[in-house]
N, C-alpha and C positions, 0 to 999 in steps of 0.2 A: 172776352175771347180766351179760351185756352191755348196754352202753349202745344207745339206742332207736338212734343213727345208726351202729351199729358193724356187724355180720355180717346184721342185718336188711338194712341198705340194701343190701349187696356180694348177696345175695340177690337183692335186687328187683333192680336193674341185672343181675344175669346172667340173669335171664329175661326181662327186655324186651331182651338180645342174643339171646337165644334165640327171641324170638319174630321180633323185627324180619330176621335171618337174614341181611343184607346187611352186616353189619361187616367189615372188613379184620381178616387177626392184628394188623395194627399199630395200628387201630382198638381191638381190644378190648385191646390193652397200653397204652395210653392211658389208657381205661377204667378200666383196671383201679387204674393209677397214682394216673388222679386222685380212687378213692376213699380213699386214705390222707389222714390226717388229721395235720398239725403236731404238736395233742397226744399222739397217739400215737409217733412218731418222738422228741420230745422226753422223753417217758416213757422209752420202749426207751435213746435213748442213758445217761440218769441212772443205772438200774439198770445200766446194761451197764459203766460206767465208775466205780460205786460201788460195784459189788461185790456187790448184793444189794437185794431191794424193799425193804426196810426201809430202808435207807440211803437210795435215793434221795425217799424223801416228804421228808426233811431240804430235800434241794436245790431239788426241785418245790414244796413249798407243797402238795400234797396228800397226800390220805387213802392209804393202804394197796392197801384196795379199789379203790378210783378208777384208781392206777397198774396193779392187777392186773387190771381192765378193759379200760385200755388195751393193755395188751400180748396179750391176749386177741381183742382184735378186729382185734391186726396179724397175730397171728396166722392167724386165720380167710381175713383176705384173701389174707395169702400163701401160704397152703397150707402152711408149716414150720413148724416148733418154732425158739423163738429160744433157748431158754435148755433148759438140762438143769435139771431141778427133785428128781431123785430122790433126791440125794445132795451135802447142802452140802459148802462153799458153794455157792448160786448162779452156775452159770460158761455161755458160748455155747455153743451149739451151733457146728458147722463151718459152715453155712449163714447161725447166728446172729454169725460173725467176722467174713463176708464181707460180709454185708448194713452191719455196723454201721462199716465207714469210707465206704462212699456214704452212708448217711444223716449223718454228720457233715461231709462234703460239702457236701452238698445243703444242712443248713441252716445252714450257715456260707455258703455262697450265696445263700442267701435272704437274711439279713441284712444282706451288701453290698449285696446289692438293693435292700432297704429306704433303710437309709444314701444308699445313693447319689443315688436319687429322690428321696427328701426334701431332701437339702442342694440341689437344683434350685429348689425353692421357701422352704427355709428354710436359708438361709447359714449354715455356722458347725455347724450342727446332727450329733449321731453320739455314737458310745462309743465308746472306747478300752479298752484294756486295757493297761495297759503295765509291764513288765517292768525291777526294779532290786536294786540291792544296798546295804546297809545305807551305806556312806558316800555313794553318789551318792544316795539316799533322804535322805541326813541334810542334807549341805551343798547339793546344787545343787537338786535337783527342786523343792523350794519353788519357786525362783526361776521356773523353767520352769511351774511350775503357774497362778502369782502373773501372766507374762503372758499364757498362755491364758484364763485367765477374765477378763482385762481384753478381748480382744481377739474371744473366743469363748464366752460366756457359756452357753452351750447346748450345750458338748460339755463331754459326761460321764464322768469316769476312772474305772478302777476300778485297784488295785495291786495289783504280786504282785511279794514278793521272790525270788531264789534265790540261785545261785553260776555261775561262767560257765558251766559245762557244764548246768545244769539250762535256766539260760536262754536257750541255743542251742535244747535240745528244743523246747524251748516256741516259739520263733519257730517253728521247724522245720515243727509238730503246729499251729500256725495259735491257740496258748492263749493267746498274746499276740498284741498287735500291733506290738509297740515294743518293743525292750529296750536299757537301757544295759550297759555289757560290755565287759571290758579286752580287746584287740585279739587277743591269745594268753593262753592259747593260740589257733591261728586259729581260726572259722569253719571247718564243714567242707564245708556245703551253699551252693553255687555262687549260688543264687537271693535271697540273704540280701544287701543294699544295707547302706551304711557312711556315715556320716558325722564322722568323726574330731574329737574336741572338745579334749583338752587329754594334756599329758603331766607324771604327778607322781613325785617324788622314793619312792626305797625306802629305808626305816632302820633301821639295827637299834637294839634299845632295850634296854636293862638298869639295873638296880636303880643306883640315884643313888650306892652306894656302893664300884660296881665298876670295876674297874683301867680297864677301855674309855670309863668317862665321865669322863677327864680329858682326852683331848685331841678336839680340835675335830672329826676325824672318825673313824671305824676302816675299814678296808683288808681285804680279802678272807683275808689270811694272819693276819688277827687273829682271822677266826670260826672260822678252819682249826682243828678236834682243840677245837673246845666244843661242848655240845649245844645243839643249835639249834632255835628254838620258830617254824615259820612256818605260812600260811596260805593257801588254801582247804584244808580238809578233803580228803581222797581220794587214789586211786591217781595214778599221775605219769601215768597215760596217760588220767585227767582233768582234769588241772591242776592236783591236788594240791601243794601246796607251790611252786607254780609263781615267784611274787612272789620267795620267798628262793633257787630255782634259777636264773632270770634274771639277778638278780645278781650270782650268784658268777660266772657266764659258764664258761671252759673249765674253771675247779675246781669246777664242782656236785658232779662224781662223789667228789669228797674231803669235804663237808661231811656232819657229823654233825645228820640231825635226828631229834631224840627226842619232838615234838609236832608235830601240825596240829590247825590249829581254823579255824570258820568266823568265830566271834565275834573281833571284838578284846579284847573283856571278856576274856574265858578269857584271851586270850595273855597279854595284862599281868598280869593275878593271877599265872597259870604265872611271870613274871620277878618278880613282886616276890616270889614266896614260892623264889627261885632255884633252878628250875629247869632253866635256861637264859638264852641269848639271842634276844629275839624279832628277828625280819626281816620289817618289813610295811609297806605303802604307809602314806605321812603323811596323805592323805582319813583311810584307813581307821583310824590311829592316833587321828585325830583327833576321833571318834566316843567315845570312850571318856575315861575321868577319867586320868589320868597320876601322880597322887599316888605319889611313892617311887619312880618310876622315871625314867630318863632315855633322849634320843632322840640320835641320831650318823649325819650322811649317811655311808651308804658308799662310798668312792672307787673307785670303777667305772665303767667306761663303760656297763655294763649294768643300773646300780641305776635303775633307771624303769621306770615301769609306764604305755603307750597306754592312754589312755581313750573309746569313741566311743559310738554310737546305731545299732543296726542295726535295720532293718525286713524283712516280706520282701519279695521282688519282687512277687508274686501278691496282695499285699495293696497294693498303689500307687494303686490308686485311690480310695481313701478320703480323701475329702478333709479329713476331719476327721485323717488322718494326718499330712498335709502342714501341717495348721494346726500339728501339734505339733512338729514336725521342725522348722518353721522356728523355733516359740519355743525349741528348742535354743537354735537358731543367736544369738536375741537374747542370752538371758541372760547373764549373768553368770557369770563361771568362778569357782572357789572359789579362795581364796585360796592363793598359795604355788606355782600350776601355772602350767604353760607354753600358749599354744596352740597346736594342733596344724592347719596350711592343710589346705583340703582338697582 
């Protein structure tokens, strides 16, 4: 059953065009426009990006039916099929691919819109979304958080962790607004702003009992011909193991590694139960318990890892953005890094 204001209304309005006879095409595309409904578009994205009606009443807060109404009377308006239904899963139509990056668009425009005019009459005010990784989550963001709500009591966070290459996309696709993120690998979309916060130390770590935790650091020709346990997860043309290849500098191509992981948990267990030698930034080390193992700067000029804040351009005016950037800039850096001018 359609809702009372759904293909009734697009109905009535096409007959009082029909009757009135004096509309422009541009006129009745207007028209036509402005009978779409928010809920409806919000409906179509959740199914269309979750994969299936069922899934998206999860994210909506509604009924089944309700969701299957509303795509039922975008349908009607627009005269297509948004979804193929014959044959799960639930997937777009060609019609339904194209339609669904303008309507994420549009209401991601909307919402700046909203934001925007509201912080006109109430300062301070907006959501965020912002984007991090488990040691800049653990040691700094507190800090950053601690003084925006002193400063900003009315903008609202929400978090989402990844790994750099997730949380490029994500800037990218507009999922966040903000993300923290080591500087390389680089950035590959041009529109993506920088603000560059600290630079920390790379280490490698092994079991407290091992020939490399006796002297004060280890050297690149010491990991040379061991197995080596580093981190992000993934292929090297996402930055998989990126942290232990920077390091090494001109000998990456000689270093043996036999694990990636996202966690630092993982890496350390991996070394206390001698697997290897881990190679991971000291933040990220520093996240995790250390019991039975030991930590060794490696003497390199390329054991460091840039750590900054990227936004993107197209998202600048938010001024609940700038409120957050700048409490960047106040806080506090975590202990043991360097800063980075900008």
């Amino acid at each position: 059953m359609s809702s009372p204001d759904g293909p009734a209304a697009y109905r009535s309005a096409e007959a009082e065009h029909q009757h009135a006879g004096t509309l422009s095409v541009t006129d009745a595309a207007f028209r036509e426009t402005m009978l779409l409904k928010v809920s409806w578009l919000r409906s179509f994205l959740a199914v269309a990006e979750s994969g299936g009606f069922c899934a998206s009443t999860i994210k909506l807060h509604l009924s089944q039916s309700r969701v299957s109404a509303h795509i039922a009377d975008l349908e009607m308006v627009l005269g297509f099929s948004l979804f193929e239904r014959r044959v799960p899963p639930t997937t777009l139509t060609a019609p339904g691919e194209i339609f669904r990056g303008y309507v994420k668009n549009a209401l991601q425009e909307l919402q700046e819109g909203i934001e925007a005019a509201r912080s006109t009459i109430r300062p301070g005010f907006g959501h965020l979304i912002v984007g991090s990784y488990p040691s800049v989550s653990s040691v700094f963001l507190p800090a950053v958080l601690s003084g925006l709500r002193n400063d900003y009591p009315e903008i609202s966070v929400e978090l989402v962790e990844g790994t750099a290459s997730t949380l490029e996309a994500a800037l990218v696709q507009g999922t966040v607004d903000v993300a923290f993120r080591p500087t390389h690998p680089p950035m590959c979309d041009p529109n993506l702003c920088m603000k560059p916060l600290w630079r920390e130390g790379i280490v490698a770590v092994m079991r407290g009992d091992h020939p490399l935790a006796e002297p004060a650091s280890v050297t690149i020709s010491d990991l040379e011909g061991r197995a080596l346990i580093g981190n992000p997860a993934g292929s090297e043309e996402d930055g998989g193991g990126f942290d232990l290849r920077h390091a090494a500098g001109d000998a990456a191509g000689a270093m043996s590694v036999a694990y990636l992981t996202d966690q630092p948990a993982t890496l350390v267990a991996l070394v206390r139960a001698a697997f290897g030698i881990g190679v991971i930034s000291q933040l990220a080390l520093a996240t995790t318990s250390t019991e039975g193992v030991a930590s060794r700067p490696i003497a390199s000029p390329t054991a460091f890892r840039d750590v900054a804040v990227f936004w993107n351009e197209r998202r600048k005016v938010n001024p609940s953005l700038h409120a957050f950037v700048a409490a960047v800039g106040r806080a506090e850096l975590p202990a043991g890094v360097s800063r980075i001018p900008d």
